[in-house]
C-alpha positions in Angstrom: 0.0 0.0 0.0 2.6 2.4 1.1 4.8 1.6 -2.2 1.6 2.4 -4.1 0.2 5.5 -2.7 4.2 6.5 -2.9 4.2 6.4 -6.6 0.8 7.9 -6.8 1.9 10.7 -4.8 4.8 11.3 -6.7 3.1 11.1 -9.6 0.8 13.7 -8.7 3.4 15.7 -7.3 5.4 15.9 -10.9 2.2 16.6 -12.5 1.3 19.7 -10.3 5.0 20.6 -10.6 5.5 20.8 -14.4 2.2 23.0 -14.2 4.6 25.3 -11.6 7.2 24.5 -13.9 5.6 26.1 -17.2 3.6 28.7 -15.0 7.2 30.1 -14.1 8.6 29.7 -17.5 5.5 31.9 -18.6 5.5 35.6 -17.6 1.8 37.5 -17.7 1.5 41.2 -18.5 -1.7 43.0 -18.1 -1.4 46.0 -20.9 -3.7 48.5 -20.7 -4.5 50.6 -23.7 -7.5 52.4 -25.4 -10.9 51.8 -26.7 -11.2 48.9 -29.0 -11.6 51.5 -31.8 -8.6 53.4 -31.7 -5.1 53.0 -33.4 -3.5 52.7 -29.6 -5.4 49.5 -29.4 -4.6 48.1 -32.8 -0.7 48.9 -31.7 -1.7 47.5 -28.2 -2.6 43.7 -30.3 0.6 44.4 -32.6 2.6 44.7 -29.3 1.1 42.0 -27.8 2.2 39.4 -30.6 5.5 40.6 -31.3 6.2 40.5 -27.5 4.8 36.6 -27.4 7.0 36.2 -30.8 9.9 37.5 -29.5 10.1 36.3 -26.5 9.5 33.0 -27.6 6.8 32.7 -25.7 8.0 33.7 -22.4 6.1 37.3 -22.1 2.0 36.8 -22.9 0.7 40.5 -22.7 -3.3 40.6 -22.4 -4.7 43.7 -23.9 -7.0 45.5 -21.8 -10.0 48.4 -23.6 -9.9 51.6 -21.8 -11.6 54.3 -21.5 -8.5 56.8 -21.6 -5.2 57.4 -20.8 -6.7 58.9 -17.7 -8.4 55.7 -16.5 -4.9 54.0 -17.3 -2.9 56.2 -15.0 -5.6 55.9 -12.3 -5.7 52.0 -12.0 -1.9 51.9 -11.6 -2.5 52.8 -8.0 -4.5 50.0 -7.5 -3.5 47.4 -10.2 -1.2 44.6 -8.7 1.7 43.0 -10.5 2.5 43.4 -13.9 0.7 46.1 -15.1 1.4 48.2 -18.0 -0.5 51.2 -19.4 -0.4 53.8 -21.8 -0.3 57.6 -21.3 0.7 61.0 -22.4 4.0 61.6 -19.5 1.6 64.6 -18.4 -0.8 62.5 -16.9 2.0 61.1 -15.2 2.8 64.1 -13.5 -0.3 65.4 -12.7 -1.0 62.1 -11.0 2.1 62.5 -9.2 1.4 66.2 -7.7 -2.1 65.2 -7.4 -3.4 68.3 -10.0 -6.8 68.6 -11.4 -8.6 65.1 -12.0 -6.2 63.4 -9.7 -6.8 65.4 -6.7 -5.9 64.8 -3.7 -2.2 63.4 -4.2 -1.4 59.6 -3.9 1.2 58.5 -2.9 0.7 55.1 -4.6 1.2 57.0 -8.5 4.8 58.1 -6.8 5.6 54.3 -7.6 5.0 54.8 -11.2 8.3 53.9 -13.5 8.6 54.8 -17.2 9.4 51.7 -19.8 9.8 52.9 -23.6 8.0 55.3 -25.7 5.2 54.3 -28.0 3.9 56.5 -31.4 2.7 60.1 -30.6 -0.8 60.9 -29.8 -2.0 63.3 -32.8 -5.0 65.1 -32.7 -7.5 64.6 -35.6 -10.7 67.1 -35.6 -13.0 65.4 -38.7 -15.8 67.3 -40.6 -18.1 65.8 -43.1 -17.1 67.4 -46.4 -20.5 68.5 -47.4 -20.8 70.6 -43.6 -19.7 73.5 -44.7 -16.7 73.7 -42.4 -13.2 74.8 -43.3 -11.7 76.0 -40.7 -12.5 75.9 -36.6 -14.2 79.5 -36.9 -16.8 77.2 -39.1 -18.2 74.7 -36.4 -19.5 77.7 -34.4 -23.3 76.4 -34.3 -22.5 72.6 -35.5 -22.9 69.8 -33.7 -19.6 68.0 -32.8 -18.8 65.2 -30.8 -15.7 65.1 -28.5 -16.3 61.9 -26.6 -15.9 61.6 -22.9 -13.3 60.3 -20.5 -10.3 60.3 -22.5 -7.4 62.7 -22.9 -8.2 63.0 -26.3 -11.7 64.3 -25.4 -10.3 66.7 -22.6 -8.1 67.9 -25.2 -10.6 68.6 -27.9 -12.6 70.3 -25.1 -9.6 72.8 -24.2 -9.0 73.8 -27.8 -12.7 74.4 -28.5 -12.4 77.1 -25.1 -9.0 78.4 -26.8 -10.5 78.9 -30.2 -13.3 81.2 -28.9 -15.7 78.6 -29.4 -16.8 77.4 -26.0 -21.1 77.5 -25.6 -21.1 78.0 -29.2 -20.7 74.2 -30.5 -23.2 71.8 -29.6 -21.7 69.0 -28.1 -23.5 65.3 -29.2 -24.2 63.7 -26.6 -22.6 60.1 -28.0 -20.1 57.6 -27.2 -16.8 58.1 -29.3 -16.9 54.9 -31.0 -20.5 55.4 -32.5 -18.5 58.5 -34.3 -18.3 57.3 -37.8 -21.9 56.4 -38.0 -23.2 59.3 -36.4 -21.5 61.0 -39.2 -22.7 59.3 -42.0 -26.4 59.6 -40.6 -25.9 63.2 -40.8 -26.5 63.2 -36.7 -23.2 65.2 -36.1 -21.2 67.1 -38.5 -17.7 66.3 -36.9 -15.7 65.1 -34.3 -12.2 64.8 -32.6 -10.3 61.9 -32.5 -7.0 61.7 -30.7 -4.1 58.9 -32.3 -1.5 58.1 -34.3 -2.0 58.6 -37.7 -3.7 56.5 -39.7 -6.1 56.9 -37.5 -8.6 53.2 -37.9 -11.7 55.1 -36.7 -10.7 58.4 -39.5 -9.5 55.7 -42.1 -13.4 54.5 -41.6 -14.9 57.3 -42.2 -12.8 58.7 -45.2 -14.1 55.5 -46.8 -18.2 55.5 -46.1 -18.5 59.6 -45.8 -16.7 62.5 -47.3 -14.4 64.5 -45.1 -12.1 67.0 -44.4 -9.7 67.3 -41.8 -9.3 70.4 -40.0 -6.0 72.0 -40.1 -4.5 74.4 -37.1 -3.1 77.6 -37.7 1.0 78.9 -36.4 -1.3 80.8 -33.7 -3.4 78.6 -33.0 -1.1 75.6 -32.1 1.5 78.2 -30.2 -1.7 78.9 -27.9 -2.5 74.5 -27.1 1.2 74.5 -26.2 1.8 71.5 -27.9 3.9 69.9 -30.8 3.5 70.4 -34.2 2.4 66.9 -36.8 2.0 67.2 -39.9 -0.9 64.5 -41.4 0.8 63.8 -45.4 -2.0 64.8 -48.2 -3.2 61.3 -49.2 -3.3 59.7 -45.5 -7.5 59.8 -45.8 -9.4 59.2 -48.7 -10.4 62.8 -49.9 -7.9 64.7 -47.8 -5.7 65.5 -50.6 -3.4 68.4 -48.4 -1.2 68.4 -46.0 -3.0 69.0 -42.3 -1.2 70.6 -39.8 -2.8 69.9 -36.0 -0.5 68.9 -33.0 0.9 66.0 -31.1 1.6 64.9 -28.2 4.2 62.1 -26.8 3.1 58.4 -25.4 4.3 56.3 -23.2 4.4 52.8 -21.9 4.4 52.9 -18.0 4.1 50.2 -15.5 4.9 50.5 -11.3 7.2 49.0 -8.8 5.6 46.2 -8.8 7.1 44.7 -11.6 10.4 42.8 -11.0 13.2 44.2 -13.3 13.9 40.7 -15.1 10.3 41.2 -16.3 10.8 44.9 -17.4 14.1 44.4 -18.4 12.7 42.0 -21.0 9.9 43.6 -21.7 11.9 46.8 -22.9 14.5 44.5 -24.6 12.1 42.8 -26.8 9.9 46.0 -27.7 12.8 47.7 -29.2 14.3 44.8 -31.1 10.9 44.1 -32.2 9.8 47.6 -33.4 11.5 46.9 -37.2 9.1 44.4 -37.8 6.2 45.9 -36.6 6.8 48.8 -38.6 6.7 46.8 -41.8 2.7 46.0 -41.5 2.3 49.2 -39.5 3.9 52.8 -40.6 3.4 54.4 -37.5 6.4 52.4 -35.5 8.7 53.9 -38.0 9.1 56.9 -36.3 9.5 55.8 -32.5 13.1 56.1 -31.6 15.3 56.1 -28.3 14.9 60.1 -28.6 11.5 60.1 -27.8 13.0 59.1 -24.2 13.0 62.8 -23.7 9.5 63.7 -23.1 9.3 60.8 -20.6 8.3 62.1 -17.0 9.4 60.4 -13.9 11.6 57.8 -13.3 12.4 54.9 -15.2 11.8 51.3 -13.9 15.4 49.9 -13.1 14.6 46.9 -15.6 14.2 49.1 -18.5 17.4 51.3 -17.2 19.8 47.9 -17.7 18.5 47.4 -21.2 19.4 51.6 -22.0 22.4 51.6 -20.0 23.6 48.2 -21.9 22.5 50.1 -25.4 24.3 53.2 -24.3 21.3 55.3 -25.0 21.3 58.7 -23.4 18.4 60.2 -21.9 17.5 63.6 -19.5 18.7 63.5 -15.9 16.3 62.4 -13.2 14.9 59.1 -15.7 17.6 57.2 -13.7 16.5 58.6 -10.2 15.9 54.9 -8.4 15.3 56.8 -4.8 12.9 54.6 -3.4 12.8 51.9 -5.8 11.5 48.6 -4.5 11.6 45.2 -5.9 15.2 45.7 -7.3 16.8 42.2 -6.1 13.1 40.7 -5.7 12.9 37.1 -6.4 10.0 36.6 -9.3 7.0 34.6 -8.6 5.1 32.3 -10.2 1.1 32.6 -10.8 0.6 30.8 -8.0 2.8 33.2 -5.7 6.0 30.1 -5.6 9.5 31.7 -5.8 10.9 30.6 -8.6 13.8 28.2 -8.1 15.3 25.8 -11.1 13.7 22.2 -11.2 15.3 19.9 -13.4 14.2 16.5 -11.7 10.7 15.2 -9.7 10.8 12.3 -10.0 9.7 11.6 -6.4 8.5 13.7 -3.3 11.8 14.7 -2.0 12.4 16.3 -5.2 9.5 18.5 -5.1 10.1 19.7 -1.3 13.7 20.7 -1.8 12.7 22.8 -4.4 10.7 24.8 -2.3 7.9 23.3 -0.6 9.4 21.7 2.0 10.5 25.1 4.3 6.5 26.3 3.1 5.2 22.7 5.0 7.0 23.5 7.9 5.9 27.0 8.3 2.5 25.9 7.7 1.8 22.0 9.4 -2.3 22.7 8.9 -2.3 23.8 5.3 -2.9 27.2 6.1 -1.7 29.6 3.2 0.7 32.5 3.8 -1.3 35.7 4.8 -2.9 37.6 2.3 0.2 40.1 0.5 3.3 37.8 1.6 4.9 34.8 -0.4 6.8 31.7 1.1 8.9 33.7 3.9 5.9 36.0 4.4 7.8 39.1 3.1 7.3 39.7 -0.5 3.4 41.2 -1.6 1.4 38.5 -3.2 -1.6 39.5 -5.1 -5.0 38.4 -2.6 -6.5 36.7 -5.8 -3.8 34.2 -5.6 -4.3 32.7 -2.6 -7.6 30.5 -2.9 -4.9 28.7 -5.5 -1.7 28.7 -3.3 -4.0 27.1 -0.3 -5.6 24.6 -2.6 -2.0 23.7 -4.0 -0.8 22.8 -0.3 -3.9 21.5 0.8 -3.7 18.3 -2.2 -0.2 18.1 -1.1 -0.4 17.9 2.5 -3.2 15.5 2.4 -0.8 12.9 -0.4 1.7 13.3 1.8 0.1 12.6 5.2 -1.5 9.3 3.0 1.8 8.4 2.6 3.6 8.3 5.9 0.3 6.8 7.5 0.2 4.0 5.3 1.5 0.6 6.4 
């Protein structure tokens, strides 16, 4: 009996521990990006392959819809593990001195590390080409939509209250991404749209409406504050001239919580990847280690090793680690384990000098570490793991206890 429940044990034992195994071997990144109709979600899916197909299947990012950089930034304070988001770098700092929508300050967004630059945020203001409208004097009295939420629609709002037209634009009351049909229905006669260019959501409606997109003057640019882009004639169907607007830099972000093997690798792939994402998507061409320079805050040490390595400068202050945690931290697997090298199970003994024997000891009864502490009760662990950690010990306990009480 005891020779049998032995090899059943073990058995069962190899089995859960290859699952550890390829859990480890497996690291899961939680990217946040845009609404599902935007170009920073089609990059987001881009990024998400490229990472799996460079990494050889070590990194699996899952793509998250947003509602705007905004709701991006303010989820990091909450969001455990590896989180990543998108954002313009002011965001970032208005989180951090806790200014306007982020009031009062956190001190959780001071934990908030940079990790490579994505394609520029350009704004897109899109008029049906039969509405009359040439210029941003013109929508005084039109109905326009701006969207909610998102930077993109703060932004539009702030321009519109620049330009002198403020109370004198009706504002649709409508989701962003009904846009293009709201257009063609002739229930708005334009909107704003904020992404890299092409933008899908523009692209869309160049092809089922006629439009025109709405160029910004010298003047009028100098008074947003912001960058100039220049859209090239021929981008949209029907938009045969250049169109001046402005731009704004994007980042990737993530927080403290993310190991540095994990950002390390996540930066390190990204950049050696961009070449090949730019050949079935334009707007990756122009990303470079330059746009490093409009990046707010700190960088995450990770992503420092892979810059440091490539010698690529950057502004003093990115490399700032006061306060950095998690530098040495050992990573964990899904189930909250420390990874350690397992080459062999082939029996119990294996299996508890890997790890789980010091976890038994500290816990005879099968009680799981306390919620936010791993084996040695010191590193966080997310809460949601721990139903899956106590299970995990629970099987084991109760195969081994079968085992040394069997005759």
């Amino acid at each position: 009996m005891k020779k049998s429940t032995y090899l059943l044990t073990s058995g069962l034992v190899a089995g859960l521990a290859i699952g550890i195994t390829a859990a480890s071997a497996e690291t899961r990144v939680t990217y946040k990006s845009a609404k599902t109709i935007s170009s920073y979600y089609q990059m987001a899916v881009q990024l998400a392959e490229a990472m799996k197909k460079g990494s050889k299947g070590d990194i699996i990012l899952t793509v998250e819809e947003s509602q705007g950089s905004v709701q991006n930034v303010k989820e990091a304070a909450n969001r455990p593990g590896n989180y990543v988001f998108t954002t313009p770098p002011v965001l970032v700092k208005l989180a951090q001195k806790g200014i306007k929508m982020f009031k009062p300050v956190n001190p959780k967004f001071a934990e908030i590390r940079g990790l490579f630059p994505i394609p520029s945020l350009t704004m897109h203001f899109v008029v049906r080409a039969d509405s009359g409208v040439k210029k941003f004097a013109d929508l005084e009295g039109k109905t326009f939509l701006v969207g909610k939420g998102s930077f993109g629609a703060r932004e539009a709002t702030k321009y519109l209250k620049l330009f002198g037209l403020e109370g004198k634009v009706k504002l649709a009351k409508v989701e962003l991404n009904a846009a293009v049909n709201a257009l063609k229905n002739r229930q708005i006669d334009g909107f704003a749209t904020a992404g890299s260019y092409p933008a899908p959501n523009v692209l869309e409606a160049s092809a089922s409406t006629g439009i025109n997109v709405l160029s910004l003057s010298p003047e009028q640019i100098k008074t947003t504050k912001r960058n100039t882009m220049t859209i090239p004639a021929g981008t949209y169907a029907g938009v045969d001239a250049d169109v001046t607007t402005t731009t704004l830099p994007v980042m990737a972000y993530t927080t403290t919580n993310m190991d540095d093997a994990t950002a390390y690798a996540l930066t390190k792939t990204y950049w050696e990847s961009k070449a090949a994402m730019a050949e079935t998507a334009k707007w990756w061409s122009g990303v470079t280690p330059k746009y490093l320079s409009a990046m707010y805050g700190k960088l995450h040490p990770g992503a420092l090793k892979y810059y440091n390595e490539q010698k690529i400068e950057f502004q003093p202050g990115l490399n700032n680690l006061n306060g950095q945690r998690n530098t040495d931290r050992t990573p964990q697997t899904s189930l909250g384990f420390a990874r350690r090298p397992v080459d062999r199970l082939s029996s119990i003994s294996d299996l508890f000098r890997s790890g789980l024997k010091p976890y038994l000891a500290s816990h005879p009864h099968g009680a799981g570490p306390a919620v936010g502490a791993d084996l040695d009760g010191q590193n966080p662990v997310p809460a949601s793991h721990r139903h899956r950690t106590d299970r995990f010990v629970d099987c084991l306990l109760r195969l081994y206890r079968l085992e040394r009480s069997s005759p």
